[in-house]
DSSP file (Angstrom, degrees, kcal/mol; ACC not computed):
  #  RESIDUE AA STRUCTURE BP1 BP2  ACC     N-H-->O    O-->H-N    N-H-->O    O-->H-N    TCO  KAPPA ALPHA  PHI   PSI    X-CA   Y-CA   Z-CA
    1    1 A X     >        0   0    0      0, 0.0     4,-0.7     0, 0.0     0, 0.0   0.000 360.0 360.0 360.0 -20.9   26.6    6.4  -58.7
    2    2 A X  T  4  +     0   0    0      2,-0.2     4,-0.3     3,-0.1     5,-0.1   0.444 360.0  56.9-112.1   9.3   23.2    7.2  -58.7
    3    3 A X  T >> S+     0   0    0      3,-0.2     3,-1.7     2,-0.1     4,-1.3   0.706 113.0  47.8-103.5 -57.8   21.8    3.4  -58.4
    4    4 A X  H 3> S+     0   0    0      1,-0.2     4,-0.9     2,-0.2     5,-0.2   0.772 101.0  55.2 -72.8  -1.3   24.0    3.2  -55.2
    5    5 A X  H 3X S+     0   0    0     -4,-0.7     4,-1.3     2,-0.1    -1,-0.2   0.706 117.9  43.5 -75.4 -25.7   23.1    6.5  -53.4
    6    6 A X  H <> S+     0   0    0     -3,-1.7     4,-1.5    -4,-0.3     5,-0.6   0.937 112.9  54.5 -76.7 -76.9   19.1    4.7  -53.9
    7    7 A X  H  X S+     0   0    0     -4,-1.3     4,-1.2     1,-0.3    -2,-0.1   0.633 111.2  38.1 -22.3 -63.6   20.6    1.7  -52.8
    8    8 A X  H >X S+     0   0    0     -4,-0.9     4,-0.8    -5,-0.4     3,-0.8   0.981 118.0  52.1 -82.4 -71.1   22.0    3.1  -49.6
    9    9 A X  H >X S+     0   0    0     -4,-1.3     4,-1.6     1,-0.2     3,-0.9   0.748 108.4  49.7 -11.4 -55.7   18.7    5.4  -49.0
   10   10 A X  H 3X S+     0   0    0     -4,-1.5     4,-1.1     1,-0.3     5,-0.3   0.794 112.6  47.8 -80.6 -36.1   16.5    2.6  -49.4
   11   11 A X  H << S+     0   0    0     -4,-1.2     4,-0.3    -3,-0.8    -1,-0.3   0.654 112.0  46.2 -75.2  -9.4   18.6    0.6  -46.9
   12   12 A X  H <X S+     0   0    0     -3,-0.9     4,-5.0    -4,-0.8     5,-0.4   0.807 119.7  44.4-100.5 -29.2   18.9    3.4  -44.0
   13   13 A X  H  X S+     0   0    0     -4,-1.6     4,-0.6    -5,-0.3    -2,-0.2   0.631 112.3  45.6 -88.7  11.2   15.1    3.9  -44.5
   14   14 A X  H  X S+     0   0    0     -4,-1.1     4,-0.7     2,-0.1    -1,-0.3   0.676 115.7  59.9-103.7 -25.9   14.0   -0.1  -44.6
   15   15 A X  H  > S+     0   0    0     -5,-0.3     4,-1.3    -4,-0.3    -2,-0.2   0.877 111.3  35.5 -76.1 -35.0   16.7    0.2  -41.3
   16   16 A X  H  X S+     0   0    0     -4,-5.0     4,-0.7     2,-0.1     5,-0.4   0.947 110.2  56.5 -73.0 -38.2   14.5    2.6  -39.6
   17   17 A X  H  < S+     0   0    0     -4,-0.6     4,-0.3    -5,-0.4    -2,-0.2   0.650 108.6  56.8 -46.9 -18.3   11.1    1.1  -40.7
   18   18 A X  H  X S+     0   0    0     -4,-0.7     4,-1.9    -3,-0.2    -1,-0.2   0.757 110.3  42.5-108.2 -49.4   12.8   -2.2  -38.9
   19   19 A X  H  X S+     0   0    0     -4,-1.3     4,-0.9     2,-0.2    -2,-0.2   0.428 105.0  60.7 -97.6  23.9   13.3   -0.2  -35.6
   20   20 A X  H  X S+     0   0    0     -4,-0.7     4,-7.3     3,-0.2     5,-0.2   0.733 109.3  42.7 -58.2 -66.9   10.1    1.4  -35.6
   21   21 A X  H  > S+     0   0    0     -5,-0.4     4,-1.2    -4,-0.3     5,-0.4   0.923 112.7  54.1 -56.6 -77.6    8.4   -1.9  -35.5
   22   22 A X  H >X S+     0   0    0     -4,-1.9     4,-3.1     1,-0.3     3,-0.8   0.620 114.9  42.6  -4.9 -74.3   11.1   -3.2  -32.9
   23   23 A X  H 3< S+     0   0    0     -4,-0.9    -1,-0.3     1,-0.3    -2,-0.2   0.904 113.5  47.2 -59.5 -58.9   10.2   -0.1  -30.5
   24   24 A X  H >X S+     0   0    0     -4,-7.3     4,-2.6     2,-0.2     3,-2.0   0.912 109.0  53.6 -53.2 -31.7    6.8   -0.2  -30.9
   25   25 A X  H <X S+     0   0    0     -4,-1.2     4,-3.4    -3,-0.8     5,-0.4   0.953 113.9  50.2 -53.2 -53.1    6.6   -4.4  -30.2
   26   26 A X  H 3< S+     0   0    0     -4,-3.1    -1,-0.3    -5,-0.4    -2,-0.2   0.448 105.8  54.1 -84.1  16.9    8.7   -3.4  -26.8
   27   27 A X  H <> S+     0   0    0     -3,-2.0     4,-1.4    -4,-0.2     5,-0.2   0.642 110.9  40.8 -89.5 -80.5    6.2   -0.8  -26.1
   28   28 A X  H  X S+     0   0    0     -4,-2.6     4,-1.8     2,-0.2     3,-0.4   0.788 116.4  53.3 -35.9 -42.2    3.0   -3.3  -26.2
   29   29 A X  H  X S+     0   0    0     -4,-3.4     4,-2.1     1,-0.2     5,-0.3   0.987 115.4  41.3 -71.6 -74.1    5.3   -6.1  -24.2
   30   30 A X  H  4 S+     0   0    0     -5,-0.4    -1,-0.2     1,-0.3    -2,-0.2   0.712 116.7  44.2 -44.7 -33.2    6.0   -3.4  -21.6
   31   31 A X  H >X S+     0   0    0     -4,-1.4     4,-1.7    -3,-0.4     3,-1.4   0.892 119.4  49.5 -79.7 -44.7    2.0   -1.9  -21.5
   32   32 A X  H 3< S+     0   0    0     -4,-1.8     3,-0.3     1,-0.3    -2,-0.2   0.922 112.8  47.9 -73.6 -41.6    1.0   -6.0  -21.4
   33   33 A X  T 3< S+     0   0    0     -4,-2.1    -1,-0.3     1,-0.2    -2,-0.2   0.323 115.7  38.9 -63.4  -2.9    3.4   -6.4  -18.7
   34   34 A X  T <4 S+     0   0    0     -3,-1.4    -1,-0.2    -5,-0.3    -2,-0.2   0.571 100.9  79.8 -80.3 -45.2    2.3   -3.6  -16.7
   35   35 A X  S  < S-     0   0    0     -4,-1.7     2,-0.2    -3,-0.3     0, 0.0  -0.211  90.4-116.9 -54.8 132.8   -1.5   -4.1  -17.4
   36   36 A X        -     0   0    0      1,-0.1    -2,-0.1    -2,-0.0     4,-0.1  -0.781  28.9-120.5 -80.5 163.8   -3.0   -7.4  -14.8
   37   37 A X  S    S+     0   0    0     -2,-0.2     2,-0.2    -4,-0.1    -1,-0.1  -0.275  90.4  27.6-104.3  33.5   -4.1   -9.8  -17.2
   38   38 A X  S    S-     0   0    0      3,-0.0     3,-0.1     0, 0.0     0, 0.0  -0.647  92.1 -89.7 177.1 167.4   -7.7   -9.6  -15.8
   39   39 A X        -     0   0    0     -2,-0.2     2,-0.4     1,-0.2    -2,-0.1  -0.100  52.6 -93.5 -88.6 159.5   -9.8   -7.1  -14.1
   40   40 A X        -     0   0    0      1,-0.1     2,-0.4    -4,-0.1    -1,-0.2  -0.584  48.9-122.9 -82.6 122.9   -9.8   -7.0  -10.3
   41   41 A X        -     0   0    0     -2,-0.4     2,-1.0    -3,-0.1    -1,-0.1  -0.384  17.8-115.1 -49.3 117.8  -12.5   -9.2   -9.1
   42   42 A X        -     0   0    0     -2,-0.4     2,-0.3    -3,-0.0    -1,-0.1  -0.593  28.8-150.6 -77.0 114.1  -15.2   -8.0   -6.9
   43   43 A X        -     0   0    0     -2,-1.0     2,-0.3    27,-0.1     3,-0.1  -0.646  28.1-114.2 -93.2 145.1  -15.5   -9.4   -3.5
   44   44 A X        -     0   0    0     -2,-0.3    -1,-0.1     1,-0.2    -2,-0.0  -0.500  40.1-175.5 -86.0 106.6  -18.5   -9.9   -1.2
   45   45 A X  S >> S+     0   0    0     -2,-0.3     4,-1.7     2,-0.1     3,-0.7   0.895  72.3  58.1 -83.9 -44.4  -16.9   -7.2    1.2
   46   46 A X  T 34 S+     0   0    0      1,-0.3     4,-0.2     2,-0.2     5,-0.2   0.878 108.9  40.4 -37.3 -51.8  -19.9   -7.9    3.9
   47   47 A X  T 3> S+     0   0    0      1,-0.2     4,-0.7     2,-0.2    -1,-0.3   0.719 113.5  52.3 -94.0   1.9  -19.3  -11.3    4.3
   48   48 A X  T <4 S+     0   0    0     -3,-0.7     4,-0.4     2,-0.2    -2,-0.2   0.440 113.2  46.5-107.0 -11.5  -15.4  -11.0    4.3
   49   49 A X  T  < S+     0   0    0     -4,-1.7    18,-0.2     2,-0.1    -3,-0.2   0.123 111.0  54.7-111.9   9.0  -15.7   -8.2    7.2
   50   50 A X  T >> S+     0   0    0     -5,-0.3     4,-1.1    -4,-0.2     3,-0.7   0.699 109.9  43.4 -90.2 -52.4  -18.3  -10.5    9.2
   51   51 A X  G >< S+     0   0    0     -4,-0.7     3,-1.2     1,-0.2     4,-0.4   0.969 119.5  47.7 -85.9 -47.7  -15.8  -13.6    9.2
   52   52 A X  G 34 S+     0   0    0     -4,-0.4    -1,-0.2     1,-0.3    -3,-0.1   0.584 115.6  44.8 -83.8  15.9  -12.7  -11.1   10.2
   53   53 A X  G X4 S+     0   0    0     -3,-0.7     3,-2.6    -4,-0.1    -1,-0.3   0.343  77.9 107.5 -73.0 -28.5  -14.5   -9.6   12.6
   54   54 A X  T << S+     0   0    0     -3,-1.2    -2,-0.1    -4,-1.1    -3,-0.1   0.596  83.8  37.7 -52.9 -26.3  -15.9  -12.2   14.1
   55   55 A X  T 3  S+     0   0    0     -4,-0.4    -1,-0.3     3,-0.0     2,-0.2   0.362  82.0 124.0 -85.9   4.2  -13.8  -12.2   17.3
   56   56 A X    X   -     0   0    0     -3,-2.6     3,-1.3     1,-0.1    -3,-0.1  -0.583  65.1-134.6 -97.1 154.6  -13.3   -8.4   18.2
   57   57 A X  T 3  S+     0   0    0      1,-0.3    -1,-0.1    -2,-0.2    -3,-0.0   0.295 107.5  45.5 -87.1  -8.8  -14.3   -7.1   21.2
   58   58 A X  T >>  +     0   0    0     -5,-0.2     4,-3.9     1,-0.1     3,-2.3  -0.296  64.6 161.0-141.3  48.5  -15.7   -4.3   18.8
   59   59 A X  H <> S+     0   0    0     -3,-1.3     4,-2.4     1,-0.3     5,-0.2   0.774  72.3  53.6 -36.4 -38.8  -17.5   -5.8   16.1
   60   60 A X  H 34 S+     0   0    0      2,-0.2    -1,-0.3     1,-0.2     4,-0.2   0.562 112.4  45.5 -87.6   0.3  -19.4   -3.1   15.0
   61   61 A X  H X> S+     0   0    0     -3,-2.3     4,-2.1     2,-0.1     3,-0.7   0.728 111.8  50.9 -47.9 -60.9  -16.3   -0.7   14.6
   62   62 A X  H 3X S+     0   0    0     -4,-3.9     4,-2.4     1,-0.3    41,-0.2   0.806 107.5  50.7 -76.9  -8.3  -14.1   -3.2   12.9
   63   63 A X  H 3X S+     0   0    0     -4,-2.4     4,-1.8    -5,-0.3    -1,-0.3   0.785 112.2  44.7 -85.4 -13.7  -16.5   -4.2   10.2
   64   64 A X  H <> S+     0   0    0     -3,-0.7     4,-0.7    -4,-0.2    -2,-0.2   0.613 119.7  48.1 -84.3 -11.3  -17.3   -0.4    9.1
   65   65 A X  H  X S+     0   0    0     -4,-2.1     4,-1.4     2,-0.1     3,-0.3   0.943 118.2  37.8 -78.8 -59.0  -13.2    0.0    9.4
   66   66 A X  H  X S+     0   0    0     -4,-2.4     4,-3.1     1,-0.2     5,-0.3   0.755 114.1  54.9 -81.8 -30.0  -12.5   -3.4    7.2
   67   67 A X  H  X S+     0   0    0     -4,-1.8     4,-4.0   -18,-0.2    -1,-0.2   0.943 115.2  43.8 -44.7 -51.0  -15.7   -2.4    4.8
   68   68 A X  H >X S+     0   0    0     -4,-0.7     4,-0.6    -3,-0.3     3,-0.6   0.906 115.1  45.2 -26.9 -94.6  -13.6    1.0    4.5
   69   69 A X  H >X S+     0   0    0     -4,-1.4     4,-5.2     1,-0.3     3,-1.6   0.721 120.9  42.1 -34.8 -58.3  -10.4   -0.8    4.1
   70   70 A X  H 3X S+     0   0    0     -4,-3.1     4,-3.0     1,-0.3    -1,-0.3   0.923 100.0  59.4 -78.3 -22.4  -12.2   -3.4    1.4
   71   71 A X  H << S+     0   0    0     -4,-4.0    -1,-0.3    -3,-0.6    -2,-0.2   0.786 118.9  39.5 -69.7   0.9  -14.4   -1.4   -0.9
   72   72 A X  H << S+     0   0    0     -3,-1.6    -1,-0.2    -4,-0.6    -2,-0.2   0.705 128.6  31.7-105.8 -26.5  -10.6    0.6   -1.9
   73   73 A X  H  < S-     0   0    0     -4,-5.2    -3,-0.2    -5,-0.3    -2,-0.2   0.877  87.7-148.2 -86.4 -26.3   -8.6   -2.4   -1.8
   74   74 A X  S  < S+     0   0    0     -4,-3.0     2,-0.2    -5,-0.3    -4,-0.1   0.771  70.3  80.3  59.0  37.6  -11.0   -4.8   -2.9
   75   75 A X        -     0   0    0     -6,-0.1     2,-0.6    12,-0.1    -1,-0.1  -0.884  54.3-159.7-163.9 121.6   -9.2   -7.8   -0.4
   76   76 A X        -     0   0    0     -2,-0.2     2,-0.3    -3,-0.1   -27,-0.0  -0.906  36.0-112.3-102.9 148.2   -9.4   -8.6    3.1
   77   77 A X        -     0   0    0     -2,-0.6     7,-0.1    10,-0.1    10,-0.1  -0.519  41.6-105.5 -68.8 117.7   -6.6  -10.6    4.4
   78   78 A X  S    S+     0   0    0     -2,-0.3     2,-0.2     8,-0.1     8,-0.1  -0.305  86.6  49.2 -41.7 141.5   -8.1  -14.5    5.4
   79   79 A X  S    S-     0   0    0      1,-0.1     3,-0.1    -3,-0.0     0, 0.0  -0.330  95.9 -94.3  98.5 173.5   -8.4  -14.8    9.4
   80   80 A X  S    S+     0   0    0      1,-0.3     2,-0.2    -2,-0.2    -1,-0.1   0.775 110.9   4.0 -85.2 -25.0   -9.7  -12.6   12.3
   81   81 A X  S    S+     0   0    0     -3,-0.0     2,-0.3     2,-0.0    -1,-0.3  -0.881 106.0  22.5-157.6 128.8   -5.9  -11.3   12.5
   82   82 A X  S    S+     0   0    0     -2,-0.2    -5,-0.1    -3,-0.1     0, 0.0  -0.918  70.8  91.6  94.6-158.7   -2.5  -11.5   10.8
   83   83 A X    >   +     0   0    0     -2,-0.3     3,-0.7     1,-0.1    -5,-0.1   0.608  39.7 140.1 -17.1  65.7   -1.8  -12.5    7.2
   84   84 A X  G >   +     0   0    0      1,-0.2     3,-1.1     2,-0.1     7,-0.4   0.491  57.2  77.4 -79.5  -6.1   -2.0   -9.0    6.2
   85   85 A X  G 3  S+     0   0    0      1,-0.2     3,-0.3     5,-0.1    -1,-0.2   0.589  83.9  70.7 -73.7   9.1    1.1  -10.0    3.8
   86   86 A X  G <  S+     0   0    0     -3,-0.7    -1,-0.2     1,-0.3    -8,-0.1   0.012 113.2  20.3-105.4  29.0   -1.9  -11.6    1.6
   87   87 A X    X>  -     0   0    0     -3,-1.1     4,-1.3   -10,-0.1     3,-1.3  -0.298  68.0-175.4-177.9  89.5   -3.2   -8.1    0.7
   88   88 A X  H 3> S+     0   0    0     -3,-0.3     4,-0.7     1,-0.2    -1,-0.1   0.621  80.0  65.1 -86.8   5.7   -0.9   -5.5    1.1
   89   89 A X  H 34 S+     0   0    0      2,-0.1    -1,-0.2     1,-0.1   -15,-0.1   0.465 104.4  54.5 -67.1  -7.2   -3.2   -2.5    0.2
   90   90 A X  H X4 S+     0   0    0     -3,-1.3     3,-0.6    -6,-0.2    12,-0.4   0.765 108.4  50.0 -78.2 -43.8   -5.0   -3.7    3.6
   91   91 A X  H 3< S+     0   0    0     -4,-1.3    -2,-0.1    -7,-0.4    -3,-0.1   0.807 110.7  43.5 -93.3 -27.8   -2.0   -3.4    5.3
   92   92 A X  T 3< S+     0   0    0     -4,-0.7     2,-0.4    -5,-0.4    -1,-0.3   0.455  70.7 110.3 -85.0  20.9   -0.8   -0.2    4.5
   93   93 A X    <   -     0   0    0     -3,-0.6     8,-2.9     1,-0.0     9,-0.9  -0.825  54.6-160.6-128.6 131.3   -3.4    1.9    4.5
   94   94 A X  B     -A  100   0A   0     -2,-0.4     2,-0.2     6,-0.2     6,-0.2  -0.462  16.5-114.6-116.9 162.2   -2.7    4.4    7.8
   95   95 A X    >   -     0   0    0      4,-0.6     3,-2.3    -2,-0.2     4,-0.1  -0.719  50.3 -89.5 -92.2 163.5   -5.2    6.9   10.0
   96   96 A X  T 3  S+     0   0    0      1,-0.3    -1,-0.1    -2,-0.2    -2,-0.0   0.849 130.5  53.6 -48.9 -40.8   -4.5   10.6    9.9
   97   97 A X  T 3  S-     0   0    0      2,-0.1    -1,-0.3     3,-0.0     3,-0.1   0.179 123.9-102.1 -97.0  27.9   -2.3    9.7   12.6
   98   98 A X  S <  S+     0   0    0     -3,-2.3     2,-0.4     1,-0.2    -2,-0.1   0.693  73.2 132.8  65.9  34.5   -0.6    7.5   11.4
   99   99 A X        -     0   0    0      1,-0.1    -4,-0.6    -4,-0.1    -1,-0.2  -0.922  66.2 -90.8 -80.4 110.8   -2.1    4.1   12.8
  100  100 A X  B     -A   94   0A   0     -2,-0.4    -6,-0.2    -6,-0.2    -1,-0.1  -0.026  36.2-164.3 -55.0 146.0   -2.9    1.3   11.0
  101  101 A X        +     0   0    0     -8,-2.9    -7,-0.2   -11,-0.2    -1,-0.1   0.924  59.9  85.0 -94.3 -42.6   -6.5    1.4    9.8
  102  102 A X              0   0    0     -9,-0.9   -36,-0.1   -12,-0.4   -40,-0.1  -0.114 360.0 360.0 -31.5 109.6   -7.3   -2.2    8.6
  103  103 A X              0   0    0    -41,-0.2    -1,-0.1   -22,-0.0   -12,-0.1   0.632 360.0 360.0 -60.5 360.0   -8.5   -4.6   11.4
């Protein structure tokens, strides 16, 4: 009696010890999968708000707007205008009044 009440002990606590591990393993998968798997690159913001600027009718506005835009996003979208789906913190990012700010 008394070997199988150890018996059964040892088995509920080697059955938690077993989902311990589990739960922690699917914690680390879930933090690695959350995590980028490398640090955000720093981009030459200057020379990436010179070439999408280069055609506005207000250069010196839109490169101190798209310097804004990049030193939080750290991406300007490639072109003078458009393919803002290739940085979508560029493209959201609004004026107090609710205007896009991004050139």
């Amino acid at each position: 009696m008394t070997f199988s009440k150890a018996l059964i002990a040892s088995l509920l606590l080697s059955l938690i010890f077993f989902h311990l591990v589990q739960a922690d393993e699917l914690v680390k998968a879930n933090q690695a999968a959350a995590s980028p798997p490398y640090p955000p690159t720093k981009i030459d913001c200057g020379a990436a708000c010179k070439a999408r600027c280069g055609l506005s009718s207000r250069p010196n506005l839109c490169k101190r707007a798209c310097g804004t835009c990049c030193a939080r996003c750290s991406c300007v979208p490639p072109g003078t205008s458009g393919n803002l789906e290739s940085c979508a913190c560029y493209a959201n990012m609004t004026t107090r009044g609710g205007r896009r700010k991004c050139p």
